[in-house]
GUZA-407114 format. One record per residue (C-alpha): residue in one letter; x, y, z. Coordinates in steps of 0.02 Angstrom, whole numbers, plus 50000, padded with zeros to 5 digits. Example, Ala and Ser with C-alpha at 12.3 -4.5 7.8 and 13.67 -1.06 7.14 Angstrom:
BEGIN
a506154977550390
s506844994750357
***
This chain:
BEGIN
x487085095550887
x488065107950775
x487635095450600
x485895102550646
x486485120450634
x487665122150494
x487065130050379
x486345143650483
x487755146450583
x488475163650569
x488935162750756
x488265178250816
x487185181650970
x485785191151000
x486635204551083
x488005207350954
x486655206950809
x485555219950896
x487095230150930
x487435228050717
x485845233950699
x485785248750823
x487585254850737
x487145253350569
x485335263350605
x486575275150684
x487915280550528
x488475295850491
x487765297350315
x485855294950381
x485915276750305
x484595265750395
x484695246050324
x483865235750453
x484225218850449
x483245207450332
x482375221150218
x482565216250028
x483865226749938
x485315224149823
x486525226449937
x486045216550088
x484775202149995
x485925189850052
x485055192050223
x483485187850192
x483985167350121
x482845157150212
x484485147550284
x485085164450362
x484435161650564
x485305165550713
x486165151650793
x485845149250978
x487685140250982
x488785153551024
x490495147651057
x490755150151238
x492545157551231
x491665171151124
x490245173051236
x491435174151368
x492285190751290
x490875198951223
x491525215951300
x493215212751196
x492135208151035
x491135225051052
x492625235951082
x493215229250925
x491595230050823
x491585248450861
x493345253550837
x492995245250662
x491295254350619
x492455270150684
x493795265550553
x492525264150407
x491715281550440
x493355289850465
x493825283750279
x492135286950203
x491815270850172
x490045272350216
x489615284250095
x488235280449984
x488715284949817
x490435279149845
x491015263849778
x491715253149918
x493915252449920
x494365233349931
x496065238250017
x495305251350146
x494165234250195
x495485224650187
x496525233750297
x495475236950426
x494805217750403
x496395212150457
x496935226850594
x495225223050662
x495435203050664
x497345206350749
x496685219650891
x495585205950947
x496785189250945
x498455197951021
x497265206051167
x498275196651303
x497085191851411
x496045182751268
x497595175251194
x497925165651345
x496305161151361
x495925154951208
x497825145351214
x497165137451367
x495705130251302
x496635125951129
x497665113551217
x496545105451366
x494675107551355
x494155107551162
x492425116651126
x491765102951039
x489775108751009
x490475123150898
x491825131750820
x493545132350897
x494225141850793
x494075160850859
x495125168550703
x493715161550601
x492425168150720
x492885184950725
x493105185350534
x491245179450518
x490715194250617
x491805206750511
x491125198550354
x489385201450407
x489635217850434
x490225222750278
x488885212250181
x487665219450283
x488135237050238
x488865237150061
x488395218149995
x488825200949945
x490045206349807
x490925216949937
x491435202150057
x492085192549917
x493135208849848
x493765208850012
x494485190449996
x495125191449844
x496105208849926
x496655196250063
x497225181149933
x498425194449830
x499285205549948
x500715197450041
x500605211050192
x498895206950222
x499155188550235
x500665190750321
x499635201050482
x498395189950465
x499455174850511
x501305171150516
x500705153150441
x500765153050256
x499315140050266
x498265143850403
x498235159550306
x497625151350161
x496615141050264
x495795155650341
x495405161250165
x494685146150109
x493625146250261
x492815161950247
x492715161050050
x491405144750081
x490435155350234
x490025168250089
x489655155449962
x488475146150101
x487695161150159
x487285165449958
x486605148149944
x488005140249833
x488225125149923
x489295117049793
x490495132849792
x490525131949974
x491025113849981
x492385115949864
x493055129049995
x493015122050143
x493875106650079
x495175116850001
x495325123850203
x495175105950253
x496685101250157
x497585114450174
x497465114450364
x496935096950415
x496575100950600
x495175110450566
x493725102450643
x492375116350559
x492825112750384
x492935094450401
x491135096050490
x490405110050348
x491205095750229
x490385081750297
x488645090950306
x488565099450146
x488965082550060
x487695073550167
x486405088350080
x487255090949892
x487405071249874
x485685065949963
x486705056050076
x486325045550208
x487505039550350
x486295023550392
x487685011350362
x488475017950525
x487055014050625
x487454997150722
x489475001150694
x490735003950802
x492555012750829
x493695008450968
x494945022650909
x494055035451028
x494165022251188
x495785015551181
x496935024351048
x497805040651074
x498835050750943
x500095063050990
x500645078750841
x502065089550846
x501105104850964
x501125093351114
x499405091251070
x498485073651062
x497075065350974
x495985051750974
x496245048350785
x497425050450652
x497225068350608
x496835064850456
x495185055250455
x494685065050632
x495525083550686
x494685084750857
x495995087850997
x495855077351150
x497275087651244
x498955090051271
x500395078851330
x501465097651398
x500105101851519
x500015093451688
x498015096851688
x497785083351543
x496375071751554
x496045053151474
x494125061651486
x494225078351413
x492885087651379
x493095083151187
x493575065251215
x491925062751323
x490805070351142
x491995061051027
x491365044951131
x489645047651135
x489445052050949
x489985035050895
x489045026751045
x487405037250969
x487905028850783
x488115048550729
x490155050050699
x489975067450695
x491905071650719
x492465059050577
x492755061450420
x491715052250313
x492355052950168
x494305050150198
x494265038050348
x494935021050287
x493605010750412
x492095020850360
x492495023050148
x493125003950149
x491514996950244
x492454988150363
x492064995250540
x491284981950650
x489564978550708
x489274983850907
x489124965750912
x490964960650850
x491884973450925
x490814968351119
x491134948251060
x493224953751017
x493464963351179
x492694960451347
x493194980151381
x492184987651225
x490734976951273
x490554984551459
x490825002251365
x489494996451230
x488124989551337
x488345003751485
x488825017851362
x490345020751444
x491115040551398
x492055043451542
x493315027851548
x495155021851632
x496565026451531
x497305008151539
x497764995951383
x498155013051290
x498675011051108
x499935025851061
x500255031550888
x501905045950905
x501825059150788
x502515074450878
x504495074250809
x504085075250605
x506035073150590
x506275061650425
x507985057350318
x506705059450138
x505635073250103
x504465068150002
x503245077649926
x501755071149952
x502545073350150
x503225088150150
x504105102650063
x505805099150145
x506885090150235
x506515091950423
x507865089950537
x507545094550717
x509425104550771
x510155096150942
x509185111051047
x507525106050970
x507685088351009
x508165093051188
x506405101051210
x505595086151134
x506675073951272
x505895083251419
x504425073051366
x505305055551405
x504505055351597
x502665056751530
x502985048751385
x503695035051479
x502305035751609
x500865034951443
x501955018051386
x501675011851564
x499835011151556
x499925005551343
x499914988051277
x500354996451100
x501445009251013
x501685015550864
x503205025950799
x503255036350691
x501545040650608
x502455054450521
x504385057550501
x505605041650510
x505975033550705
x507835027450651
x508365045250582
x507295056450735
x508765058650888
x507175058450986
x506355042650936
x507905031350937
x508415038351119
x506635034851180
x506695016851094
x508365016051197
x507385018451365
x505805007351329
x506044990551406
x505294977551491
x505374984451649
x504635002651632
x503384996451485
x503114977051525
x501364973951418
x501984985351266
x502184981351068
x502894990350951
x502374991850797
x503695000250663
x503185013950540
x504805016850442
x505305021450252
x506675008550307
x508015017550211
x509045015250385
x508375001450432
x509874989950404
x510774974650465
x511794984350598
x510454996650642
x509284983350680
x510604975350819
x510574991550907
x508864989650962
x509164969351017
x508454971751199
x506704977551087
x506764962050953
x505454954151086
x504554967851089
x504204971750885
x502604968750814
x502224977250663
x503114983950533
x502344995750381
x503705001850254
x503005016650158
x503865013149974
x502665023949841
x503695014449691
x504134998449611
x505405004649500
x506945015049534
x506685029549435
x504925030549508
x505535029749678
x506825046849652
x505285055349604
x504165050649762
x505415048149893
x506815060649865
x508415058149948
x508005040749947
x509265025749898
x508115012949796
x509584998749792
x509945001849979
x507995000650027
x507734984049920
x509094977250009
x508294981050181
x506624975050138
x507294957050102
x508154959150262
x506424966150336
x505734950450245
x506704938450308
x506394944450484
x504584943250475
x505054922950402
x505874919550561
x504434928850662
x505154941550738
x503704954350657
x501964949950683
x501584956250516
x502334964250378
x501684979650244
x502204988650110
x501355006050069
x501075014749918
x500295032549899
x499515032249745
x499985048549626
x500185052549454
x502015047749451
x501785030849507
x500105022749475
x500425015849341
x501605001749450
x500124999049543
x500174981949450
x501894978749480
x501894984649661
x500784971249700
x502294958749626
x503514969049728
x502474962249875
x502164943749832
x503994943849795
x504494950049984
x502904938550052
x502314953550142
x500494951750218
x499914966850150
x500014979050008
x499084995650055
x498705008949903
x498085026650002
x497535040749911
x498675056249881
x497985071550016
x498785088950021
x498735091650201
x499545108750183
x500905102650057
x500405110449911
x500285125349944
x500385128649748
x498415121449688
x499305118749525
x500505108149618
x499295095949693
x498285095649528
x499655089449433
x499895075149541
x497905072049593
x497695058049474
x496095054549567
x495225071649501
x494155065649367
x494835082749285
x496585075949279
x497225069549092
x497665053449169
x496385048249282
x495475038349129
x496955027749135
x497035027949321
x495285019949308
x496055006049201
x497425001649311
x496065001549459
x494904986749350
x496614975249326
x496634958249389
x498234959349464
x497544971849606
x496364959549632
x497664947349768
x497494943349948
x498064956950049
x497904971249939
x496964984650026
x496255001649943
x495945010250097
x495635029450091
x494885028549917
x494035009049942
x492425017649893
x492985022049727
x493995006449686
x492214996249745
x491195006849626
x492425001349465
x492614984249540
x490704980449635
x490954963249624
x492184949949699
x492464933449623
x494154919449555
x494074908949420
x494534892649465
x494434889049297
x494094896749137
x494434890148955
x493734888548801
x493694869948727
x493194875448538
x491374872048584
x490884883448724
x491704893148877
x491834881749017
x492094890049218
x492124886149391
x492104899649529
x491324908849638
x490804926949654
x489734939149754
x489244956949770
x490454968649868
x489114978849971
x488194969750092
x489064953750045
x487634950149931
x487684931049827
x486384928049660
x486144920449521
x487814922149426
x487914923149248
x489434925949120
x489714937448995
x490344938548855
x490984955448742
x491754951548588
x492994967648529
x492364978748392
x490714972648406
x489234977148529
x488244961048538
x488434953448717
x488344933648748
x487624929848913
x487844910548998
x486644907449141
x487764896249274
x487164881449399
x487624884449580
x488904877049672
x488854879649839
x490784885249925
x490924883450110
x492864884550080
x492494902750033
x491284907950149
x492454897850314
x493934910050233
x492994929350214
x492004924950400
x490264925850318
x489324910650311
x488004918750172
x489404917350033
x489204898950037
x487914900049918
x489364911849794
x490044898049679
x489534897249510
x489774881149355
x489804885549185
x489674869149080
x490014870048883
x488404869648786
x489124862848616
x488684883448545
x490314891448433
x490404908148472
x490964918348341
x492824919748285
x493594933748397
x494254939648567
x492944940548700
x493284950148855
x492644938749015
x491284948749118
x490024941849275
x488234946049312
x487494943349490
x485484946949501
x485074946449678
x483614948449760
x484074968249796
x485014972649652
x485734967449481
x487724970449446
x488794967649308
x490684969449312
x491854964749161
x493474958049198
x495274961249122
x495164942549070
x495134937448887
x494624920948789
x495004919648605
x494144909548486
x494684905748319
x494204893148175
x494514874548249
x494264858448162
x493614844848254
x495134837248241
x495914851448353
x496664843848520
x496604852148710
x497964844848840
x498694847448988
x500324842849021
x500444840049229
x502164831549258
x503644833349141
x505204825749227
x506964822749178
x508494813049228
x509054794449133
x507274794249074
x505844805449012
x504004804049109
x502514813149055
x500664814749154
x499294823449078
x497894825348985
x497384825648805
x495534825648716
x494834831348538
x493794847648506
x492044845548575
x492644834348718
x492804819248612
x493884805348725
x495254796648602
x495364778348581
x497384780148592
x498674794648646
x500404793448561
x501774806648622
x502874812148480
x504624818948507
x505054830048333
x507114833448323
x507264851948303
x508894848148203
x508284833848078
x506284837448105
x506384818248118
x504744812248227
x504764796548327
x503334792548418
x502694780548552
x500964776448634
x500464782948799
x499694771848954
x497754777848954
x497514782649154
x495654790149243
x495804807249259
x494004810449333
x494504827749408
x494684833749221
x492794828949205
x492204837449358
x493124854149312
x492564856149144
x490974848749159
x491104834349027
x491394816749022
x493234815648998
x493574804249155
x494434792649026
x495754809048946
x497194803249045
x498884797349025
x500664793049070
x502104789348970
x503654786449006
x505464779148910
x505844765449003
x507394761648958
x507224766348775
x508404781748703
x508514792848603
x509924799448487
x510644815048558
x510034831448525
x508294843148556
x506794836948545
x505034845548561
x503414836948655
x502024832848530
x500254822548546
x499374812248420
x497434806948463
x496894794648364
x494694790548379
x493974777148259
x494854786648098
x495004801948153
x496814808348181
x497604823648258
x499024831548318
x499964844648407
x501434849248464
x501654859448637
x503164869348628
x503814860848782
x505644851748734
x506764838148815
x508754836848765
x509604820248757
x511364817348784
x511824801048808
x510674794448971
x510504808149043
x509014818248997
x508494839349024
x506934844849008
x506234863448973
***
């Protein structure tokens, strides 16, 4: 497997390092350095890493001839410009130059062009590097180490990074250039044996140029080495993307996975000779049959960072299909029950910038090569029971998307959903009727929003109407209330502009009942091409002069709702937050902190003995509460996991004061693997109380000819009065006039806090009786043996005549 080879992989056979050697024994200033001797200028060769790889590509194998021709028109160049001499320093540009003249001769050669095209779009190399601009820049590199040193290759780079004419021949691509840069940058810093340096490189080439499968694979290895980590938690898991889902980008080519999380081509959907079972989709297959995920990107992949890929057992016990491919380790399968995700027309009416640099707009003649698609298209939706459109760009502003949503129907596509991915600026009343002979068809719908506010929202999503798109997600809203959409999401990528409505996204989507809110991380997938750019907006870099506060926002409470998902950066949002829990209760009663809840520990789904704590501000003593378990089937029927039963948790009052102060509410859950603490962003505050100090609860407060009031009322320390009086004070006179409540049971009271207060009840109500017009604010007097207290509430009725409001 290549994760084996890595970091020895220069990609160079035998027969091209014996030729090295036989031409550099051979130059014209009688300089013999044979490879691997100790010296300052070729050291670098002697790392104990440094083997050759036995992995040649195969394309390059297959033009050796071409790759010699060009090796020695190179070694011709440097001895015609003295660059060989001995005493001479080496010229960055004269490298340079011939660096790049060198890389060109061998990638416009015709016949290897084609070739290499070819295999680019319909049988991926997937054991090694695909990338032959790469390759042949390894070889050049190692040549000039080899001969004039480490320093030199780098001086060469840096040559590369600041001429515009350089980077220009080396690529028309501004960042595949950059890419390309990046890339060989991090094979010097590897080769040296600066493995950090050389991660920060190729993930700089990762981002840069996201379907690069090398740097995604030197990422995922040298972060497996740097961090001592292990990928056991994917053994026993299982992804269904490679066996049933297929992407499509805006090259014609096509993908098992959303480039993002997994680059590996699958094929194309412009050549006739594609295959369901490609070459690459067969070794995408088996490496998540064999537990190994070797194509996906660990750290980015929602699934894999969030924890929430399925057992082998749950996928097989979901889907009769996956469980023949699980138990026979199926690789070669029928391209039926497809799931399509269309991303080939990026066409989009915002340009956002964590999207793009511009608004992309596909002219009449472009979308006319993108129709010519529609009869294989069509024929892909005839074998698909899902599609999704558009993964990237907008389907109601693409010419191309709406006129293939015009030809789906029934007929042509008769299992098919659709599930919508839309910034819904378009999506409107009358739109939406256009597309009536689909309404049956809809599924999903994801909204990608990045703002709660309106000034937020012309930051992230330029050319974007804010009023106009609230207005269409009430509309989107009420659709999903009459069921016309399956389900219903808003999206949010999380940036330095915006995360601080994180908070009050979440209310954006409890206020449009949407089923999901879904935070992803910001990515520059060859957007910034300005690394200033992306740092100022990388709130997630722990460099950044916001990310403290981003850390803040990510602890809150209000995150912490049904339906609100983390995804790409779950890992880092379950490190802050490594426990789950909900107070059912939680209130302080003047002699103790009383709670009911549950709570359990994020990884592994782990339950304990659960303790609260408590921090009081400005000081550093902790107060710690052991808790008596409560046992929550409720919980454990509702997550799917039958261990949580055993997560709730009952704090009773213990008669202790705490200190005066404001104590910030935090859990502790020892398990039998691991002990966790996590404080919460919820607050008690406890102040000087007599025991004359009352706690209530007022349930039912109802209006009309009469006032009624149901409720609760007791004295500090959970002392049950012998009589409850309600007072009404006039806010105009300050006149009180008071009247004795009906004592009712109220043993729920007594079961939540923990006390015996089953007798705290009451009702009240006029009956008849009046008062003289005007406001009048809700007050209790408890009266037990001679002790007497009151308190008003704040709450107020208004009399006018009969008729009686309350507020």
């Amino acid at each position: 497997m290549i994760a084996d080879h890595l970091y020895s992989s220069i990609l160079i056979s035998d027969n091209l390092i014996d030729r090295y050697r036989e031409q550099l024994a051979h130059s014209t200033d009688g300089t013999h350095l044979p490879l691997g001797r100790k010296s300052p200028q070729n050291k670098f060769l002697t790392n104990k890493d440094f083997v050759r790889n036995p992995l040649m590509t195969s394309r390059l194998l297959g033009h050796s001839d071409e790759l010699l021709a060009v090796h020695d028109r190179y070694l011709q160049r440097l001895i015609d410009t003295g660059a060989l001499r001995r005493n001479r320093s080496v010229d960055a540009q004269i490298l340079a130059t011939e660096f790049v003249a060198c890389v060109v001769d061998f990638m416009t050669s015709t016949a290897i062009a084609q070739d290499f095209d070819q295999y680019r779009k319909v049988r991926v190399i997937v054991e090694n590097d695909d990338d032959p601009e790469f390759s042949v820049g390894q070889l050049l590199l190692y040549f000039i180490c080899s001969v004039h040193g480490m320093a030199a290759g780098f001086r060469l780079i840096d040559q590369l990074a600041t001429n515009e004419h350089f980077r220009a021949d080396l690529h028309h691509n501004e960042n595949r250039t950059s890419a390309l840069l990046h890339l060989w940058r991090g094979f010097l810093h590897l080769v040296a044996g600066r493995e950090i340096k050389a991660l920060s490189s190729f993930r700089s080439a990762k981002h840069l140029c996201n379907i690069n499968l090398i740097a995604q694979l030197y990422c995922d290895e040298l972060a497996k080495r740097i961090e001592q980590r292990s990928d056991s938690h994917l053994i026993g898991r299982f992804c269904s993307y490679p066996f049933s889902k297929l992407y499509t980008n805006q090259s014609g080519e096509t993908h098992h996975c959303c480039l993002a999380f997994s680059p590996l081509r699958a094929g194309s959907i412009d050549d006739p000779t594609f295959d369901w079972n490609s070459r690459s989709s067969i070794e995408f297959r088996r490496s998540i049959l064999n537990g190994e995920f070797t194509y996906c990107d660990k750290t980015s992949c929602a699934f894999i960072v969030g924890g929430s890929l399925p057992t082998r057992e749950q996928a097989a016990a979901e889907d009769p299909r996956l469980a023949q491919i699980i138990e026979h380790k199926l690789v070669e399968i029928e391209p039926s029950g497809l799931e399509l995700v269309f991303e080939h027309d990026a066409s989009c009416n915002l340009a956002c910038p964590s999207c793009r640099s511009s608004l992309i707009a596909h002219p009449k003649i472009a979308t006319e090569q993108l129709d010519e698609r529609f009869p294989y298209l069509l024929e892909l939706l005839n074998k698909s029971i899902r599609l999704s459109v558009s993964g990237y760009g907008d389907p109601f502003f693409s010419r191309h998307y709406r006129q293939l949503l015009k030809l789906i129907n029934k007929a042509n596509a008769p299992n098919l959903t659709i599930d919508l991915i839309t910034n819904a600026v378009l999506l409107t009343p009358q739109t939406w009727e256009g597309y009536a002979h689909l309404h049956s068809m809809f599924g999903s719908i994801s909204v990608s929003v990045d703002a709660a506010r309106g000034e937020t929202y012309a930051k992230v999503r330029k050319l974007g109407d804010f009023d106009k798109l609230m207005s269409n997600l009430k509309f989107i809203s009420e659709l999903r209330q009459r069921g016309v959409f399956s389900t219903f999401l808003i999206q949010c990528v999380v940036q330095a502009d915006n995360f601080r409505e994180m908070e009050d996204f979440v209310e954006l989507g409890l206020r449009l009942a949407v089923d999901g809110v879904i935070f992803q991380r910001l990515f520059p997938y060859g957007i910034y091409t300005d690394p200033t750019q992306f740092e100022k907006a990388d709130v997630f870099s722990p460099s950044h002069p916001e990310h403290l506060d981003f850390l803040t926002i990510l602890r809150s409470d209000r995150l912490k709702k049904k339906g609100v998902s983390c995804s790409t950066f779950q890992d880092l949002y379950d490190r802050l937050n490594p426990i789950d829990y909900y107070f059912d209760s939680l209130n302080n009663d003047g002699s103790g902190i009383a709670a009911f809840g549950w709570a359990f520990i994020k990884s592994g789904h782990q339950t304990g003995k659960v303790s609260i704590i408590l921090k009081r501000d400005g000081h550093k003593k902790r107060y710690c509460f052991g808790t008596d378990l409560i046992h929550r089937p409720d919980v454990a029927a509702a997550l799917s996991r039958h261990a949580l039963t055993a997560c709730g948790f009952s704090l009773k009052t213990d008669g202790q004061r705490l200190p005066p102060g404001r104590y910030q509410i935090g859990i502790r859950i020892d398990s039998p693997n691991t002990s966790v603490t996590e404080f919460t962003n919820r607050f008690v505050d406890v102040s000087p109380q007599s025991r004359e100090s009352i706690k209530y609860s007022i349930d039912i407060l109802q209006g009309g000819h009469d006032v009624t009031i149901h409720g609760w009322a007791y004295l500090s320390g959970g002392i049950v009065p012998d009589q409850i009086f309600v007072i009404f004070k006039s806010l105009s006179s300050k006149r009180c006039i008071s009247f004795e409540a009906r004592s009712i049971s109220r043993p729920d009271v007594g079961e939540a806090l923990g006390r015996d207060l089953a007798k705290c009840g009451f009702s009240f109500s006029l009956d008849g009786r009046s008062l003289p017009s005007g406001d009048y604010e809700i007050g209790f007097r408890l009266v037990k043996g001679k002790t007497r207290a009151s308190r008003y509430s704040g709450r107020t009725v208004s009399f006018a005549g009969y008729s009686t409001m309350v507020a």
